[in-house]
C-alpha positions in Angstrom: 0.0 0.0 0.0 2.7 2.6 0.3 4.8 1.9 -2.3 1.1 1.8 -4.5 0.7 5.9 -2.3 4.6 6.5 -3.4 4.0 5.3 -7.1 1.1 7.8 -7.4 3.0 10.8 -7.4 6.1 9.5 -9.1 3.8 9.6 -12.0 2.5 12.5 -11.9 5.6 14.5 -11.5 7.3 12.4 -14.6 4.3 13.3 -16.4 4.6 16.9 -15.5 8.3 16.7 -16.4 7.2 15.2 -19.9 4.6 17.9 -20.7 7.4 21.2 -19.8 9.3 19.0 -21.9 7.4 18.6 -25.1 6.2 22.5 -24.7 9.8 23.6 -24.7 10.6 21.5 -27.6 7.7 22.9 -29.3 8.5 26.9 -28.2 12.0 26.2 -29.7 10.5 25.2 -33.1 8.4 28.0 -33.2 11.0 30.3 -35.0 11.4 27.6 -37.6 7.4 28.0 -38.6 6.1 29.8 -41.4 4.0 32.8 -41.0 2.4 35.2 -43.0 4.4 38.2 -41.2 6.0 40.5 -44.3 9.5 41.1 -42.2 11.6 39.9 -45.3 9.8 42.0 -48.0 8.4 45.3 -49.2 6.8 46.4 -52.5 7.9 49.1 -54.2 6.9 51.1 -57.7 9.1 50.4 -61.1 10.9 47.9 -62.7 13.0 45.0 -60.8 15.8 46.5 -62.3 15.0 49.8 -60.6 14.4 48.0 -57.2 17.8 46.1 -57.2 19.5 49.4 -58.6 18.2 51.1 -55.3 18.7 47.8 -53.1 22.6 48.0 -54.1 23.2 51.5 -53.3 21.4 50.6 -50.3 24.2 48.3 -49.4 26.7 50.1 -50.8 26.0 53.3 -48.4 26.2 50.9 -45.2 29.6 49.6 -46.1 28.9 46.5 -47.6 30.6 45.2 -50.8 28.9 43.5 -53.5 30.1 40.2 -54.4 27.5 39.3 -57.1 25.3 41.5 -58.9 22.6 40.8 -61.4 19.4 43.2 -62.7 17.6 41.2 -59.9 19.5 39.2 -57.9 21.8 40.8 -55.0 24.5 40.0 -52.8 26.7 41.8 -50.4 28.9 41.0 -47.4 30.4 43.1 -44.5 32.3 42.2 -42.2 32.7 43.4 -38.7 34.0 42.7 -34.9 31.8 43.2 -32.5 34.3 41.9 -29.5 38.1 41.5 -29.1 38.0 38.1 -30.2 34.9 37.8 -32.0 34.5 38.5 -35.7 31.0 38.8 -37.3 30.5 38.6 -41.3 26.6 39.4 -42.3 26.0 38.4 -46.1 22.7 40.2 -47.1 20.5 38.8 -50.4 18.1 40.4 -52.5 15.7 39.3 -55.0 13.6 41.6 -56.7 9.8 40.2 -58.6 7.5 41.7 -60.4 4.4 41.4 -58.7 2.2 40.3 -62.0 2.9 40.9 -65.8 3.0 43.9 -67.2 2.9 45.1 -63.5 4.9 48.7 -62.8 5.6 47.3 -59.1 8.0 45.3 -58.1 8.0 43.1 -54.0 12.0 43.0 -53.2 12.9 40.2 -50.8 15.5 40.5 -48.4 17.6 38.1 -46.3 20.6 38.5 -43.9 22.7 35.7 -42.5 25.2 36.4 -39.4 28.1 34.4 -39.1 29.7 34.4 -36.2 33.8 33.6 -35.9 35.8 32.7 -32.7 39.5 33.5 -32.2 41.4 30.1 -31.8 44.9 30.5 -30.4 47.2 27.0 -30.6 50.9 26.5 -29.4 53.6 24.9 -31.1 57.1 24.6 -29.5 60.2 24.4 -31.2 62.5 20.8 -31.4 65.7 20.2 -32.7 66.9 16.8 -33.5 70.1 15.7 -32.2 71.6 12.3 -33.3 73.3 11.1 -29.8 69.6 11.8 -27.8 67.2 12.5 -30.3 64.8 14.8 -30.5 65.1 18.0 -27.9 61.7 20.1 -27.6 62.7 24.0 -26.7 60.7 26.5 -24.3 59.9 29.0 -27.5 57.7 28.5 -30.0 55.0 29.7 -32.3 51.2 30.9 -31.9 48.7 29.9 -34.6 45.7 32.0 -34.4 42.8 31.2 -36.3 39.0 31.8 -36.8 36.6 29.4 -36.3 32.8 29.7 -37.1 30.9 29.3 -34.2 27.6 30.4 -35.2 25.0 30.6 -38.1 21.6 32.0 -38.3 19.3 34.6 -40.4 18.5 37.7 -38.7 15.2 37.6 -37.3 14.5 41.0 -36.1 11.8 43.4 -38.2 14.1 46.8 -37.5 16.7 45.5 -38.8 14.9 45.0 -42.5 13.0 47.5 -41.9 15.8 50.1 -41.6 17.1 48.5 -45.4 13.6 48.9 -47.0 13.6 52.4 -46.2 16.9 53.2 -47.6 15.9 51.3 -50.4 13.0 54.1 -50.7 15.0 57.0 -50.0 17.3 56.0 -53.0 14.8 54.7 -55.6 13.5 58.8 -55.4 16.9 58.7 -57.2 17.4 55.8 -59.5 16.3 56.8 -63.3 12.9 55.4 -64.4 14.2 52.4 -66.5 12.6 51.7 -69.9 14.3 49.2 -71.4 12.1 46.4 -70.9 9.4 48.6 -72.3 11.4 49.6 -75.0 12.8 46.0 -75.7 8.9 44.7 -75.1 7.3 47.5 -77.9 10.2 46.5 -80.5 9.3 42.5 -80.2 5.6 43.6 -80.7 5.7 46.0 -83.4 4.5 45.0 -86.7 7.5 45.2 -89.7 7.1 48.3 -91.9 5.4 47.8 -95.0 7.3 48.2 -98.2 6.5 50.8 -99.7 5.5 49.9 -103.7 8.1 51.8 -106.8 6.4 54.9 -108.2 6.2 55.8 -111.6 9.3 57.5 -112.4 11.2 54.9 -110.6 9.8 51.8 -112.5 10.7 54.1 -115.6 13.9 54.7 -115.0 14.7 50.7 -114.2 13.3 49.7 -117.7 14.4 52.8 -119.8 16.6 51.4 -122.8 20.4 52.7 -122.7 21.4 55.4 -124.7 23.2 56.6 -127.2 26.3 57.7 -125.4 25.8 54.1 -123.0 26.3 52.5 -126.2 29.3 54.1 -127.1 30.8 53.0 -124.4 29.8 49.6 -124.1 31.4 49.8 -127.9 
């Protein structure tokens, strides 16, 4: 009978235990979820290639440099050290869409990645091999230092991209109105020009016979 009042609860604190257990797992995963929050992107009037223009001069103002650059795809990288022996390296991505066919507005998407890098220091000592006792290890050395990545993730927060979007704004006040899709789209659909038929005096002139001095010199 006691042990049967003792099991009682044993249970119900291992249950308890299981429950905090599965909620924590489940808070964790939360971030991993997908939501219908518009943190990573913003529409804006014009072309994609007016959007990404304004997106890279964006970057470009903050200090980052772009390492590949197409009418609308972005990417930039900066690097920075936020503690003695940490180093930080953000590489920021932009896609630009147009939001239908024929649209004149364009939804740019924007995500950043933080990597994070760890100053690793290593010791090697000095030896010197000696025939009659082998090798001899000596007090002075070398330090190695090296960076290791100790961390990965996107940045979350909405000030962050918010803070880009409106840059992007400020500079697409800026950016030339772009009309070469609409130029390259009215030259594919424009209709060849007609050929214009010979007039009179130019069919006339084609079958006139050759004169007299023509003749002579064909002579």
């Amino acid at each position: 009978m006691i042990h049967r009042k003792l099991l009682v609860p044993l249970t119900l604190a291992l249950a308890l235990l299981s429950a905090c257990t599965t909620s924590s797992k489940h808070a964790g995963l939360q971030h991993e979820e997908f939501g219908a929050t518009g943190v990573f992107t913003r529409s804006f009037p014009g072309t994609e290639k007016s959007a990404c223009e304004a997106a890279r001069r964006a970057l470009l103002s903050q200090g980052y440099v772009i390492s590949d650059w197409k009418p609308s795809v972005l990417k930039g990288r900066r690097k920075y050290q936020p503690e003695a022996d940490v180093h930080a390296e953000i590489e920021f991505n932009v896609v630009c869409v147009a939001d239908s066919k024929g649209s004149n507005s364009t939804t740019v998407f924007a995500n950043a990645v933080r990597d994070r890098y760890s100053l690793k220091k290593s010791n090697t000592s000095a030896s010197i091999g000696v025939s009659a006792i082998g090798s001899v290890s000596l007090p002075f050395g070398s330090t190695d230092d090296a960076l290791v990545k100790v961390a990965s993730e996107t940045i979350p927060t909405g000030q962050f991209y918010e803070q880009f979007f409106e840059l992007v704004d400020r500079y697409l006040d800026s950016v030339p109105y772009v009309q070469e899709v609409e130029e390259e789209k009215k030259a594919a659909t424009a209709p060849p020009a007609p050929t214009l038929p010979a007039t009179a005096s130019q069919a006339a002139t084609s079958t006139a016979p050759p004169t007299e001095s023509a003749k002579k010199t064909e002579d």
